[in-house]
C-alpha positions as CSV (number, residue, x, y, z in Angstrom):
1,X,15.0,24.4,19.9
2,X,13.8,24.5,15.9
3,X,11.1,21.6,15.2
4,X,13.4,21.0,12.4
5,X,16.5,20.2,14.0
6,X,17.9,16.5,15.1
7,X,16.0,16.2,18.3
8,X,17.0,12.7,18.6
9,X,20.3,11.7,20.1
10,X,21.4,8.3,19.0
11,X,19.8,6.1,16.7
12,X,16.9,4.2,18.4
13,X,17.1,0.5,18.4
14,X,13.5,-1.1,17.3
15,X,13.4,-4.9,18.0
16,X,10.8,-7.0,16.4
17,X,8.8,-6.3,13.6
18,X,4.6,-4.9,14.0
19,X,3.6,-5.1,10.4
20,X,4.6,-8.3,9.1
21,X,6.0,-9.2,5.5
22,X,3.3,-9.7,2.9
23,X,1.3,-6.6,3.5
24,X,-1.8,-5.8,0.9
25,X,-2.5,-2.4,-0.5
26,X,-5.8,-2.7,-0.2
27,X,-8.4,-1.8,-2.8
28,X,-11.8,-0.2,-1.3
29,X,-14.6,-1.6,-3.1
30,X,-17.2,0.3,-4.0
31,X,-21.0,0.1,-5.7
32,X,-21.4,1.3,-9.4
33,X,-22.6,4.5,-8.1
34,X,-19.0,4.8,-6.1
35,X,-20.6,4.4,-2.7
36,X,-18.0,2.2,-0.4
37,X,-19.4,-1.4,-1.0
38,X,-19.0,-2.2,3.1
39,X,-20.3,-6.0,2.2
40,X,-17.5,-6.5,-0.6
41,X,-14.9,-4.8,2.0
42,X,-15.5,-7.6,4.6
43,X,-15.1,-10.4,2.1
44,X,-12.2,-8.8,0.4
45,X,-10.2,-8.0,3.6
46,X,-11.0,-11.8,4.7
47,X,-9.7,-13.7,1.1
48,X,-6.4,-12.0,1.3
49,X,-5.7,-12.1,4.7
50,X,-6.5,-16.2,4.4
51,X,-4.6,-16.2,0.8
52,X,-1.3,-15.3,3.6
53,X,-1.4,-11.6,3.8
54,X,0.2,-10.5,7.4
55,X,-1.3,-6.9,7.2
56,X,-3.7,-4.7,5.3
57,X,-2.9,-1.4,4.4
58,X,-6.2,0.3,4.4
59,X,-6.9,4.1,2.5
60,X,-3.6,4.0,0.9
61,X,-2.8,5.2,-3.0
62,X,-4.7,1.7,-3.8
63,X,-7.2,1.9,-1.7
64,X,-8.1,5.3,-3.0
65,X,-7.3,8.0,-0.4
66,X,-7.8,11.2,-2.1
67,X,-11.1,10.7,-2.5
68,X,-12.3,8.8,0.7
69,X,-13.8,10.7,3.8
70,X,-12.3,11.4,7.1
71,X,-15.2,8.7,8.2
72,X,-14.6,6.8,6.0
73,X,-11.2,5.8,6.2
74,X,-12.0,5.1,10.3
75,X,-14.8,2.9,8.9
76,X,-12.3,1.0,7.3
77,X,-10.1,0.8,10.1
78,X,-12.5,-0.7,12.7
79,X,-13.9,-2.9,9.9
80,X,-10.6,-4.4,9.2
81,X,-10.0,-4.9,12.7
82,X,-12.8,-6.9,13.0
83,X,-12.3,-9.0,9.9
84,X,-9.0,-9.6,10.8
85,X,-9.5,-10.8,14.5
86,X,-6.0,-10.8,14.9
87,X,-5.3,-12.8,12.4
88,X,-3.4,-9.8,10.8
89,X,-2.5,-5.7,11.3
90,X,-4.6,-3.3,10.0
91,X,-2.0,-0.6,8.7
92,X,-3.9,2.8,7.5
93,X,-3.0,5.2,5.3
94,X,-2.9,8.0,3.0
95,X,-2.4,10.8,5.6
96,X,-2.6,14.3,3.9
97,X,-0.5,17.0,2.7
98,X,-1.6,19.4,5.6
99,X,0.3,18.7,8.8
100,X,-2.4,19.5,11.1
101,X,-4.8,17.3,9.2
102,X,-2.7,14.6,9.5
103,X,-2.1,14.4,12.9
104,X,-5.9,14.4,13.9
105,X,-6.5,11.7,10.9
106,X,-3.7,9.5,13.0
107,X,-4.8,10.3,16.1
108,X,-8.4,9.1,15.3
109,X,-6.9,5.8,13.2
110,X,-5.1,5.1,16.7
111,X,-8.3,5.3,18.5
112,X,-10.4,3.4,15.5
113,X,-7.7,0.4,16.7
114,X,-5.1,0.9,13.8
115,X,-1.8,-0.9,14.3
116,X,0.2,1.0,12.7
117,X,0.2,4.3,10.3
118,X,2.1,4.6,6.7
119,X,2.8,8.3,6.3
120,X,3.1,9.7,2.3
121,X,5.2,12.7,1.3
122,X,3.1,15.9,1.8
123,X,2.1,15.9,-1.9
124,X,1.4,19.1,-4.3
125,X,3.0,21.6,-2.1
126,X,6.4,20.2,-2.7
127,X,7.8,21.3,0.7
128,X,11.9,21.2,1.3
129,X,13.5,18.4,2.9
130,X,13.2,20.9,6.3
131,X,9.7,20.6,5.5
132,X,9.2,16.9,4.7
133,X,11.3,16.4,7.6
134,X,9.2,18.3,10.4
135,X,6.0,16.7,8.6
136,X,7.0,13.1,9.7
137,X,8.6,14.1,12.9
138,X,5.3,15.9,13.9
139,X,3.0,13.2,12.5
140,X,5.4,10.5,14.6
141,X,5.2,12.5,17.9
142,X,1.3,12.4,17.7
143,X,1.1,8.8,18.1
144,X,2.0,5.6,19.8
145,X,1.4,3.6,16.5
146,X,4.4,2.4,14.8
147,X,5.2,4.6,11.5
148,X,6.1,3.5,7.9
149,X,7.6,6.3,5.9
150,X,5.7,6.4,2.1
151,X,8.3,7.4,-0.3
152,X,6.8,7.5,-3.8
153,X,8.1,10.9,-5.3
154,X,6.4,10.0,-9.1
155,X,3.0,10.9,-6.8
156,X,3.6,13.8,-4.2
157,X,6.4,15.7,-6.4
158,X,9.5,15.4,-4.0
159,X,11.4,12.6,-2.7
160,X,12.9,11.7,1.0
161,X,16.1,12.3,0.5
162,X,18.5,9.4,2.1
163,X,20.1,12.2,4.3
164,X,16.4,13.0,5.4
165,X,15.9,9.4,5.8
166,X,18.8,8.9,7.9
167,X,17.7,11.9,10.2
168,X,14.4,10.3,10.6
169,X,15.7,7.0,11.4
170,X,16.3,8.4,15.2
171,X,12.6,9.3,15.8
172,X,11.7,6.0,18.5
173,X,8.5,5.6,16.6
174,X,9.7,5.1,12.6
175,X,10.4,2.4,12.0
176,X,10.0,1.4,8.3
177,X,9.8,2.6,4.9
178,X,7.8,1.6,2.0
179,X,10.0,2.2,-1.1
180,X,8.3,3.8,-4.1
181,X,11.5,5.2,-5.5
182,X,13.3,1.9,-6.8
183,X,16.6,3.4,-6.1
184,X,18.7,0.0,-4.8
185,X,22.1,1.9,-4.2
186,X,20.4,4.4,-1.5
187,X,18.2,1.6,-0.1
188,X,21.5,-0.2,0.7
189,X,23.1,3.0,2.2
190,X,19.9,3.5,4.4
191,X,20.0,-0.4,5.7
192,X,23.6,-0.2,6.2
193,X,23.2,2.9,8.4
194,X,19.8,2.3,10.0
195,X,17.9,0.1,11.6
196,X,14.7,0.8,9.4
197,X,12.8,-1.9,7.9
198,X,12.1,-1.9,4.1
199,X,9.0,-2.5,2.5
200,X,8.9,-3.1,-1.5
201,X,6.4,-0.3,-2.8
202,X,6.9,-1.7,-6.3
203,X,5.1,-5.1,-7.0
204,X,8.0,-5.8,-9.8
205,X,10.5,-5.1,-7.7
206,X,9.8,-7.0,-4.8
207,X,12.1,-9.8,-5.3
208,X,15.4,-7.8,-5.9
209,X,14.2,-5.5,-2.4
210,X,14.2,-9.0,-0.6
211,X,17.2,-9.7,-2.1
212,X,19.3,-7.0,-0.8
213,X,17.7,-6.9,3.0
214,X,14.2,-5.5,2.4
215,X,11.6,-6.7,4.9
216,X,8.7,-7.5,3.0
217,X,6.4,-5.6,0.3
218,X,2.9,-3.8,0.3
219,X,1.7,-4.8,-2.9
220,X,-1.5,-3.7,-5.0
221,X,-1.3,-7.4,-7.1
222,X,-1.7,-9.3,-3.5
223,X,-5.3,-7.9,-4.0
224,X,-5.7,-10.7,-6.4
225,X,-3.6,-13.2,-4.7
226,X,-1.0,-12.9,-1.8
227,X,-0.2,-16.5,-1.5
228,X,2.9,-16.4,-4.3
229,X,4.0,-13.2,-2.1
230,X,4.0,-15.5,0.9
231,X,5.8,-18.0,-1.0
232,X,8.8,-15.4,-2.1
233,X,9.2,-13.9,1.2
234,X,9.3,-17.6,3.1
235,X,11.5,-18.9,0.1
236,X,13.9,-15.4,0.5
237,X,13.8,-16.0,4.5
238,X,15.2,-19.4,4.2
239,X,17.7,-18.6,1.7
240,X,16.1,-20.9,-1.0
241,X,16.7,-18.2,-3.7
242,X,15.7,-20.8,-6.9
243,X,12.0,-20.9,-5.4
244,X,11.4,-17.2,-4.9
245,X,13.0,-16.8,-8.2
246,X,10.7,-19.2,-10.1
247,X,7.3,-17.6,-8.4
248,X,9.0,-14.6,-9.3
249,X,8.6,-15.5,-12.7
250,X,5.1,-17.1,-12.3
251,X,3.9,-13.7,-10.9
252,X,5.8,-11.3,-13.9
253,X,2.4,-11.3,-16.6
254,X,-0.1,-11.1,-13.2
255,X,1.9,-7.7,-12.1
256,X,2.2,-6.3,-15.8
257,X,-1.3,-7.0,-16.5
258,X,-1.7,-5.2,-13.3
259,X,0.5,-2.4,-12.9
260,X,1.8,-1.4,-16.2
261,X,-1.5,-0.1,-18.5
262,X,-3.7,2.1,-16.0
263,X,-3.7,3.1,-12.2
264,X,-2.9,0.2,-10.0
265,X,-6.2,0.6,-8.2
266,X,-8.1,0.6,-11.5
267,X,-6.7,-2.3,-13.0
268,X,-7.0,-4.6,-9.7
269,X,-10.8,-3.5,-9.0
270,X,-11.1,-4.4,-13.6
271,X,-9.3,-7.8,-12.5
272,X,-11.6,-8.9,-9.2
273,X,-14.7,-7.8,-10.4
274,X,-13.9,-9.9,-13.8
275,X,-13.0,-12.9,-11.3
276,X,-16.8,-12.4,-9.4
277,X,-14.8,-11.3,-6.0
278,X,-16.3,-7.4,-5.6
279,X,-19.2,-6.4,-7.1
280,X,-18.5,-3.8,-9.0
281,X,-15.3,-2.4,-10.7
282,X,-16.0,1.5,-10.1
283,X,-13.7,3.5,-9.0
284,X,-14.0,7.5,-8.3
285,X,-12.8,10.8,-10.6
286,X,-10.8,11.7,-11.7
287,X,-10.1,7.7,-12.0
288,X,-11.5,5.9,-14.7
289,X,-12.2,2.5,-15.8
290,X,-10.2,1.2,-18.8
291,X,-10.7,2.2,-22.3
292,X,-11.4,0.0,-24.7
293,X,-7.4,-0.9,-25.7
294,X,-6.4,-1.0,-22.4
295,X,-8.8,-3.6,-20.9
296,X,-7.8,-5.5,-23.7
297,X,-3.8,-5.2,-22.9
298,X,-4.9,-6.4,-19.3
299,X,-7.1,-9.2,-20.4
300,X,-3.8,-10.4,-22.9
301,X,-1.1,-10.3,-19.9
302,X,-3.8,-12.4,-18.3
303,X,-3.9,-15.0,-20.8
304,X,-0.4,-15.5,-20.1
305,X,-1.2,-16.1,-16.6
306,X,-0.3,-20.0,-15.4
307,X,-0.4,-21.7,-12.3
308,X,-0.5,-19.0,-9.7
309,X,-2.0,-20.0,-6.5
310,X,-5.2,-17.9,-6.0
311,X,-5.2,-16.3,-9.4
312,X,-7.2,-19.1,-11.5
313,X,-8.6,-17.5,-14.9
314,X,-10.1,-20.0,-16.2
315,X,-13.5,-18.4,-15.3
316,X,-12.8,-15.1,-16.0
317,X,-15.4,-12.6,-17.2
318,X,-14.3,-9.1,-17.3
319,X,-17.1,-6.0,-18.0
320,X,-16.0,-3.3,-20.0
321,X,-18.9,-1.5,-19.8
322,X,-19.3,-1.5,-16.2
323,X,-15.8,-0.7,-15.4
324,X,-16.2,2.1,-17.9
325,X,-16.2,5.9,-16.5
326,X,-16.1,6.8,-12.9
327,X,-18.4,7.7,-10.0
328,X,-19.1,11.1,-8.3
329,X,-19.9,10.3,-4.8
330,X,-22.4,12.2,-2.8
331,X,-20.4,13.3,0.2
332,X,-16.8,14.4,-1.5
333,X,-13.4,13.6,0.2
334,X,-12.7,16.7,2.7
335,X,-9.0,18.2,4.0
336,X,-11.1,19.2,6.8
């Protein structure tokens, strides 16, 4: 029988849910010469998950994969397994774009104590759907973990395809996808026809994915503060629509100034290093700190920035200059 054909009789019934709802795309701090601050890591990983956070997603876009180690991205995992002492899942990952790669990366997350694996599009080589599809279903069969699919086709090139989706819905071990794609009309189809959980891959958006069925969010502004995330979610789980909206609202300038002028992961690391919570705001090439105009467009969606739980401003100091450029590390991110 083809790898690529429906293997699966039957759509599996998953009961419960292993992630959570408010699940943080975690930054990776690191020291102004782009070495992985392990000491920031531990306090980071600790503030959100108190702030409300159910899960961390460790060595995801956010935290950024591409240019992490095999080692460490496991790092990461057993360190968020012991910050989080249960008090949350640690989620990893990033993945690769080479199948076999992949699967050992999971394999080893499993054994680090990972509770569950987020799997991204095989990015660059812009494989066919036959292609994506055998990707996931071999990356799924590797593991025990429960699997969240990563659709984000603005980053790897090529989207899952709802018909894809739909196929992928029968392997016993997916169970979830995080939405990148912002397409509502085929994330109804795909919750109308599955049993797959929805997660809100776009921190504007994570209201209206709640709204039509959605499950939660993994959001890169829950970095700074996750506690209005838990708010919405709690508010949308007990149909009391007029207080998600209003933090909705609340949140709008804190995910512009966030998500709208540089990288994600640029922007949040600019943002918690200005409000003394990492040490330093470096990230690695080919990212860069912001220029000059940008830091100032975050700093004036800041401004506008009221009453948020978590996100107080009224202390911040932002560094241009130490934000500025990016690091080289020593030991380079490897497919191998």
């Amino acid at each position: 029988m083809s790898i690529t054909g429906n293997h699966y009789s039957g759509t599996m019934t998953h009961s419960g849910n292993p992630f959570g709802q408010v699940l943080v795309a975690l930054i990776t701090p690191m020291t102004a010469d782009g070495e992985v601050d392990w000491p920031s890591v531990e306090k980071h990983m600790d503030r959100v998950i108190s702030d409300g956070a159910d899960g961390i997603v460790v060595t995801g876009t956010t935290g950024e994969t591409s240019t992490l180690t095999d080692a460490e991205k496991l790092r990461l995992v057993e360190v968020g397994k012991d910050v989080a002492a249960g008090r949350a899942k640690i989620i990893t990952g990033g993945g690769s774009n080479e199948t076999a790669h992949a699967i050992e990366l999971y394999k080893a997350s499993e054994k680090a104590g990972a509770d569950g694996i987020m799997i991204v599009t095989p990015y660059y080589n812009k494989p066919t759907q036959s292609g994506i599809l055998t990707h996931f279903r071999l990356v799924a069969d590797a593991t025990d973990l429960p699997v969240i699919l990563y659709d984000i086709p603005g980053r790897t090139g090529v989207p899952i395809k709802y018909e894809t989706i739909l196929r992928l819905a029968k392997h016993p071990n997916i169970l979830a996808v995080k939405d990148a794609k912002g397409d509502f009309s085929e994330v109804s189809r795909v919750l109308n026809q599955t049993d797959l959980m929805y997660f809100s891959g776009d921190d504007a958006n994570v209201l209206p994915h709640l709204s039509i069925g959605a499950t939660g969010l993994i959001g890169v502004t829950a970095n700074i503060t996750s506690a209005p995330y838990r708010t919405i979610v709690d508010a949308v789980n007990r149909g009391d629509l007029a207080t998600a909206t209003a933090e909705h609202k609340r949140l709008e300038p804190l995910v512009r100034a966030a998500m709208t002028h540089v990288p994600g992961t640029v922007s949040a690391k600019y943002i918690l290093h200005g409000l003394g919570r990492i040490g330093s705001p470096r990230v690695r090439l080919p990212l860069v700190g912001p220029e000059e105009w940008e830091a100032a467009a975050i700093e004036d969606e800041l401004a506008l920035v009221k009453d948020i739980p978590g996100a107080d401003f009224s202390d911040f100091r932002p560094d241009r200059n130490a934000a500025a450029g990016g690091a080289l590390p020593r030991v380079h991110g490897t497919t191998r």
